[in-house]
N, C-alpha and C positions, 0 to 999 in steps of 0.2 A: 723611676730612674734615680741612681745614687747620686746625690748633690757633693757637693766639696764648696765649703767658702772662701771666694776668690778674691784674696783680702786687699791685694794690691789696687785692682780695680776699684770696689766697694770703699777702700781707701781714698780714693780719689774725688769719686762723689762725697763722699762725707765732708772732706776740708772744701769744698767749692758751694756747700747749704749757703743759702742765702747771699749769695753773689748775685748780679742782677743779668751774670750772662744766660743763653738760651744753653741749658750742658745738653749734648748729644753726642750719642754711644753709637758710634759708624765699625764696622768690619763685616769680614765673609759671612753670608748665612748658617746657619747652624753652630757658631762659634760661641752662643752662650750671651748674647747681648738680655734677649725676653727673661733669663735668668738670673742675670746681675740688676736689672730693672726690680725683680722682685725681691730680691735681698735687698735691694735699697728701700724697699718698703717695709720690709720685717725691720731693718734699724731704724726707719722714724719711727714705727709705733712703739717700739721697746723704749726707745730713748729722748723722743720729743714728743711727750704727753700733750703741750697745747698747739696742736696740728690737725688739719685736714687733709686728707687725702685724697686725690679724684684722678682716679687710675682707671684707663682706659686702653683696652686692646683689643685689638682691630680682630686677630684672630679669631674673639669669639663673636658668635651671630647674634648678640645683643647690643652689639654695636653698628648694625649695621646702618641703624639711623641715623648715625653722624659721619656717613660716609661722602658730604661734603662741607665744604669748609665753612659757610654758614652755621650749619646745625653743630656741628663742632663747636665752634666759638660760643653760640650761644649757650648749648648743654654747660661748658664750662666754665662761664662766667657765672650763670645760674648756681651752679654748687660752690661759689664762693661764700666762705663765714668770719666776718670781722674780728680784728683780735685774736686772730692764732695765725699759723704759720702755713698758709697752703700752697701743698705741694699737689703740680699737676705730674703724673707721669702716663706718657703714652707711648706704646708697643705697637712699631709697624703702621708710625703714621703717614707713610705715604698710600697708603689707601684711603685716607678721606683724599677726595677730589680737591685740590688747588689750597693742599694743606697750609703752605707758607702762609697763607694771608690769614688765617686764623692764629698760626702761631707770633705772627708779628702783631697780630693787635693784641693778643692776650698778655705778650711783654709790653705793649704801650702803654697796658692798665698799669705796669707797676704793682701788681697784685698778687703774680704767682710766682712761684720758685719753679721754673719749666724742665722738665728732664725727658726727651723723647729719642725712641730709636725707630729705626728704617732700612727698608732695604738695601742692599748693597749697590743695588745701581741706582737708586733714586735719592739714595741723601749721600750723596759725596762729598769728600774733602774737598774737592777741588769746586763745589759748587755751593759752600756752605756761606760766602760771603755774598751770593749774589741771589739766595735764597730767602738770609733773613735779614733784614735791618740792622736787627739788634744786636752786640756782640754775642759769640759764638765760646762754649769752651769744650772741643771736642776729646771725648776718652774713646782712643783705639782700640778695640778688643781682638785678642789675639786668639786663636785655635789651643786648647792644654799646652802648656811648657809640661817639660820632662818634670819638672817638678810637682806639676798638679797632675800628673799622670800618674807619677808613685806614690801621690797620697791617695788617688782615688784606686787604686788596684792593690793599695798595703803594701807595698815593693820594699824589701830590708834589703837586697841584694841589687845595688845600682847598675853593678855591668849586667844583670841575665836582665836587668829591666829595659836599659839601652838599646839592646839587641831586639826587644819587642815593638822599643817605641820607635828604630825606626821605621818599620813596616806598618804599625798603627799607627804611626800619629795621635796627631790630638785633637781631633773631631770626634768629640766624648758622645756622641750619640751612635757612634761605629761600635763603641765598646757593651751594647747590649747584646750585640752577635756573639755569638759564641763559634761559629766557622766562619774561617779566614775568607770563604770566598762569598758569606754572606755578608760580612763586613763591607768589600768592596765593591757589592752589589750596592749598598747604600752610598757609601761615600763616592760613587760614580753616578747613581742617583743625583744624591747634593748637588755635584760641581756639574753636569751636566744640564739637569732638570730645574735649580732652581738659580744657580749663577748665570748660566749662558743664557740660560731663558730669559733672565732677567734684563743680562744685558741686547740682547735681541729686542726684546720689548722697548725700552730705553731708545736705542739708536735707530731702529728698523733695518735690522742688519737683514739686507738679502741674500749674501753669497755667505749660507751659515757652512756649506763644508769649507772653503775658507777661512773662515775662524776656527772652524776644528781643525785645521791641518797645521794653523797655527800653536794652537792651544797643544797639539801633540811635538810639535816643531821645539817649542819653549820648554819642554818637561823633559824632552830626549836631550836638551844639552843646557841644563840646569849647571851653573857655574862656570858657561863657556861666553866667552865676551863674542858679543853678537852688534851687530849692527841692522838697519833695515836693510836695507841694500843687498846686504847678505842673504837674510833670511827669504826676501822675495828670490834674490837668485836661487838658493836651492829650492824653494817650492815651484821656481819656472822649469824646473828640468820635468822633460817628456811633459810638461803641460801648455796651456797659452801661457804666456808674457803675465808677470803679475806684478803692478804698481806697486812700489817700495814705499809710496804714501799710505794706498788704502792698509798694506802693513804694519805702518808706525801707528795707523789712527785704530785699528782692532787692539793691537799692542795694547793704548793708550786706553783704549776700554777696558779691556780687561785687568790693568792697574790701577785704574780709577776705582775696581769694584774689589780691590784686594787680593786676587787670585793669583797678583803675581807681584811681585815689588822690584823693581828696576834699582839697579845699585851703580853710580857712574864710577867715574876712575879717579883719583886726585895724583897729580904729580907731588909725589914726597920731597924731590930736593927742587924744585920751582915753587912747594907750596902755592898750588895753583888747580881749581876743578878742572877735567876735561872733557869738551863734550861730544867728541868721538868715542862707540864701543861702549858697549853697559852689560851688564851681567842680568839675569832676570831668575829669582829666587821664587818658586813656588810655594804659598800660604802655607803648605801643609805636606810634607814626603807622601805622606799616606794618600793624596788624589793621582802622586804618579802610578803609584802601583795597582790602585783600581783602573785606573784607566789603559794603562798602558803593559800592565802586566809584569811581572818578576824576572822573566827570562834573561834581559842585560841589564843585569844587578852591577850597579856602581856606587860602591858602599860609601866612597870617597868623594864622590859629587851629594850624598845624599846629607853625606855628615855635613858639608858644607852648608848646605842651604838647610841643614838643622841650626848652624850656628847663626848665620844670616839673620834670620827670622828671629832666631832670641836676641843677636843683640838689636832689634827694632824693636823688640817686646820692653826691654830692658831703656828703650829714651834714647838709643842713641844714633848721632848720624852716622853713617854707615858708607864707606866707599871703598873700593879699589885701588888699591897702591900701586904706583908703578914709578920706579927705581932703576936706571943705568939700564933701560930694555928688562929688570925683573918685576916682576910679580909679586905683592905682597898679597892675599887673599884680602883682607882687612883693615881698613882704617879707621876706625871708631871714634867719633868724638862727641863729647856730654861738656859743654861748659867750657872749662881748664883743663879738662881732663883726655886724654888721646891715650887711643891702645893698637899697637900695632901686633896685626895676628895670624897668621898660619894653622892650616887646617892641614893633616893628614889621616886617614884611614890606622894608617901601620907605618910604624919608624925601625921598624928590625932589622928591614935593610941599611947598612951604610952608606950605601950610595944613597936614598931616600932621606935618610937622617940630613947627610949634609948638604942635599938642595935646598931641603927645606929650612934648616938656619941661616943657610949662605944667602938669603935675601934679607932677612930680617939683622944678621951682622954687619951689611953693609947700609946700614941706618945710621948716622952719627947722633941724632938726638939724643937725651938722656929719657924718653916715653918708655913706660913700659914695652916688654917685645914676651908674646905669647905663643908657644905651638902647643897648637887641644889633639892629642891622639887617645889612641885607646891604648895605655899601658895597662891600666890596670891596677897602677903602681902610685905610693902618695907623689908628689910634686915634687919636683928636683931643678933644679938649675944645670946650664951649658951656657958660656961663659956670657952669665948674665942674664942670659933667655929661661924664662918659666917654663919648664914643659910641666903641662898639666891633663891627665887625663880628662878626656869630654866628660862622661859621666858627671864626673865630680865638681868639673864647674860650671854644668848646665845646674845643679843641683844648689852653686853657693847663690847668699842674697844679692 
């Protein structure tokens, strides 16, 4: 398979060498984690000659003897050598049995530089304090951005490539198919066979076609502010009564494991979070279309939750605007910095053009205000507002 270096990431581990946190690389399965694990290897040895390395992955069957946490610990304290810099890295450690307690005492030695990744349902964000002791410094790995899409396919022409990525996506293991509908054989494979499994396995989820009517429930209204309550009412019609709790707590599984990222709402003139009504972003466009098929193509929901997902790829907090009963798509915020942003498919029509400013004009702040369409066209201004085609700023740094 064709590699691409994924610098941003590989970036990240690099500046955090020798900190004494535990670093772990969490996201969706197949998103390139075991990958960036080995790039991080090929930069020690090119670059930190007085180094050990003691790399271990679970995937292959020569590890199968330290599939619990004992034997782990020991195998790894054992290949310790004084006087150089060693680095443990291990792929897919939630297959040693009762791995935390091995990874907490290896950080008690104070001896290793720890760098481990995991499945998606078993090394969570939201469990990573209560897993290790020691501090934590997690790198999120995301599915290909458009932009490691068109360096790995050579793409000189951004819109004919736009137009592909959003049906492929960027689960780079799809792009060995060469037919569309072997592609979503696999990427329905993935999210089916090794996400839901996963999280099945995890919670002992019994009522699994409820999670799938879920999981189809959340992809059919990708970008539509939803609530529990809602979503159980519609899956109650012509069925039993279904619990708005056991709902929120599926929901909650399957955002804990990546598959879906929940985006709330922030009031723009109360500057204030809200915690009714959240929008729920799909990892990847391309798991709607395997699963669910092409037939109601909504190219304008899919652009959306193409942008969603980058700006999470990109650091930032990410919410829902809402203004005077309007709608901002986007609320973005990194530090100091806030971006207010509009999402449209096509601005041709007038009517279309000026819904979509008329929320972001009645913004008084001086923050940026962005609408991402497909023009086609370089960048232009309306009075004040950047209209910038997607393409082109999925593609900037």
């Amino acid at each position: 398979m064709k590699l691409i270096l994924r610098e941003n990431y590989l970036n990240r581990l690099i500046n955090v060498i020798g900190t004494p946190d535990i670093k772990i690389i969490t996201g969706i399965r197949r998103s390139g984690k075991s990958k960036l694990l080995e790039s991080f290897k090929n930069y020690i040895q090119q670059a930190i000659h007085d180094s050990n390395i003691i790399h271990i992955n679970f995937n292959l069957p020569e590890y199968e003897k330290l599939m619990n946490y004992h034997d782990l610990y020991e195998y790894v304290k054992n290949k310790y050598k004084p006087n150089v810099h060693n680095f443990v890295l291990i792929d897919e450690v939630q297959m040693s049995e009762g791995f935390e307690k091995a990874i907490n005492g290896l950080h008690a030695l104070e001896k290793f530089d720890l760098y481990i990744t995991g499945s998606n349902a078993f090394l969570l964000s939201s469990d990573l304090a209560t897993l290790f002791t020691g501090r934590t410094f997690e790198i999120k790995i995301f599915p290909f951005s458009f932009t490691e899409y068109c360096e790995y396919f050579q793409y000189t022409d951004q819109y004919i490539a736009f137009d592909k990525y959003i049906f492929e996506g960027g689960m780079s293991g799809s792009y060995l198919y060469k037919n569309i509908e072997d592609k979503y054989d696999y990427l329905n494979n993935v999210f089916l066979t090794l996400v839901v499994k996963d999280i099945k396995q995890k919670y002992k989820i019994r009522n699994a076609e409820l999670m799938d009517r879920i999981i189809n429930y959340l992809m059919n209204n990708i970008s539509n502010l939803s609530s529990y309550r809602k979503i159980s009412s519609e899956l109650s019609k012509n069925n039993s009564l279904i619990n708005h709790k056991t709902v929120g707590m599926y929901i909650t599984y399957l955002c804990n494991a990546f598959s879906f990222y929940e985006i709330k709402r922030y009031d723009i003139q109360g500057k204030k979070y809200l915690s009714s009504n959240s929008k729920y972003y799909l990892v990847d466009t391309s798991f709607r279309y395997a699963k669910l098929g092409t037939k109601d193509l909504d190219f304008g929901r899919c652009i959306e939750n193409i942008v969603a997902i980058e700006l999470l790829r990109r650091g930032y907090e990410v919410y829902v605007g809402t203004l005077y009963k309007k709608e901002i798509d986007f609320v973005a915020i990194k530090r100091n910095e806030k971006l207010y942003i509009q999402v449209s498919d096509n601005i041709s029509d007038e009517s279309t053009f000026k819904r979509e400013v008329d929320s972001l004009l009645r913004i008084k702040d001086a923050y940026p205000k962005i609408l991402l369409t497909r023009t086609k066209y370089i960048e232009y201004q309306y009075e004040g507002i950047r209209i910038i085609d997607i393409a082109d700023w999925l593609l900037r740094k």
